[in-house]
C-alpha positions in Angstrom: 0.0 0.0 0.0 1.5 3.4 -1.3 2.0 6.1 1.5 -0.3 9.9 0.9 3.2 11.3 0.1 3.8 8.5 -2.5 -0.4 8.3 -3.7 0.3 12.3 -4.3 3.6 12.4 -6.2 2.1 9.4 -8.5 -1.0 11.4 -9.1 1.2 14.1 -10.3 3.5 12.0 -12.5 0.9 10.6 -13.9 -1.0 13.6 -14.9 2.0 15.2 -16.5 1.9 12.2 -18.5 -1.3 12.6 -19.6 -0.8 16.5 -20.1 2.3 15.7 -22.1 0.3 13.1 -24.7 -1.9 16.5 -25.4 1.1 17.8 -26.9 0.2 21.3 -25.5 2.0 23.7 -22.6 1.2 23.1 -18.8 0.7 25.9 -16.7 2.4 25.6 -13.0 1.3 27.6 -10.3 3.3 27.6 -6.5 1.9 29.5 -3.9 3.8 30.5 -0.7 2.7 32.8 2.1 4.1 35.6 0.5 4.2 34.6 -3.4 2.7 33.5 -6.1 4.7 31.8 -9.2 3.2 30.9 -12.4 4.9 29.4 -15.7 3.8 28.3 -18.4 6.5 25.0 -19.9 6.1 23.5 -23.2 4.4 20.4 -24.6 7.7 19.1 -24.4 8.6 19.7 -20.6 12.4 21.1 -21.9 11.4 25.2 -22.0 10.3 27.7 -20.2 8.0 29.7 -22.4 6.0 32.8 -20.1 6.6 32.9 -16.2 5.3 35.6 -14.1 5.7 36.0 -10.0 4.7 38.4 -7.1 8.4 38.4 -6.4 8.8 40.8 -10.2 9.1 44.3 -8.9 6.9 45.8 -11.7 4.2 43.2 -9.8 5.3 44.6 -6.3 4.6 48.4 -7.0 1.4 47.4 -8.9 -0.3 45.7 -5.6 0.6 48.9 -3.8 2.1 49.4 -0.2 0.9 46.3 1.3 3.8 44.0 -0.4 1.8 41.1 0.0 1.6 38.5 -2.9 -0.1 35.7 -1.5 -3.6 36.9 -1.7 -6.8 37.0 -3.9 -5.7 40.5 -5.5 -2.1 39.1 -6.3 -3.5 35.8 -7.8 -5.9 37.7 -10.5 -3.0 40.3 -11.4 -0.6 37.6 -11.9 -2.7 35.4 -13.7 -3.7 38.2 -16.1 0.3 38.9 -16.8 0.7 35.1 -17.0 -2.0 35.1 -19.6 -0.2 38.0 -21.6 3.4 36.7 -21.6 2.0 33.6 -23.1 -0.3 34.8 -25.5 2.8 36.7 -26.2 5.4 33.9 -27.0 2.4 32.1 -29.2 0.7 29.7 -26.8 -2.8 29.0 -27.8 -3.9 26.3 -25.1 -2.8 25.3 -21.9 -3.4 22.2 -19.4 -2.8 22.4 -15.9 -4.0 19.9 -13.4 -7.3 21.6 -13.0 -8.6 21.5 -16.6 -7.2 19.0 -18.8 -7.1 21.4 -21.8 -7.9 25.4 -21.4 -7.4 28.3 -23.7 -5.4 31.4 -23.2 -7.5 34.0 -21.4 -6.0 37.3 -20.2 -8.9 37.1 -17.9 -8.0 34.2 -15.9 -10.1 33.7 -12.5 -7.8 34.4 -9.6 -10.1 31.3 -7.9 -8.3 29.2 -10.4 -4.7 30.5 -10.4 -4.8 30.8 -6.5 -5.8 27.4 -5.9 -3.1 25.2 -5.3 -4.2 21.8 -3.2 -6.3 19.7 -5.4 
């Protein structure tokens, strides 16, 4: 019987499997207390193709005094420059774990981009 740890890191393996037969980018998102990271990685799995964090200074003067970039407000702006940067370098679709395929909206739901526990 497989451990949670080991149950989790299969689940994972083998939906990056499944993303990668699609033949289209994932999206990765990592949330922290204080950041949020996103990046988009091709079909592939060897490039980095858009990435966008809370850590970027340009994102650190937008959200104001606070500093903060592990909430709600720092989820929908960096989901809208993720959005950008890869319509940008030419990505049509995505897949992240959440939605097996998804187009490219510079509207993405911060719900969605701040969610990281599935």
């Amino acid at each position: 019987m497989l451990t949670k740890k080991e149950q989790r890191l299969r689940r994972a393996r083998q939906t990056r499997i499944r993303i990668a037969q699609q033949g289209v980018a994932r999206l990765t998102v990592n949330r922290t207390n204080l950041h949020i990271y996103a990046s988009v990685i091709s079909g592939c799995g060897t490039k980095v193709l858009a990435a966008a964090s809370t850590a970027e200074a340009e994102v650190r003067q937008t959200l104001g005094a606070s500093g903060k970039g592990g909430n709600a407000a720092a989820a929908a702006l960096i989901g809208k420059r993720i959005a950008e940067k890869a319509k940008a370098a030419g990505v049509e679709k995505v897949a992240s774990r959440h939605s097996p395929t998804r187009p490219v909206k510079p509207a993405c739901s911060s719900k969605r981009i701040g969610k990281t526990n599935g």
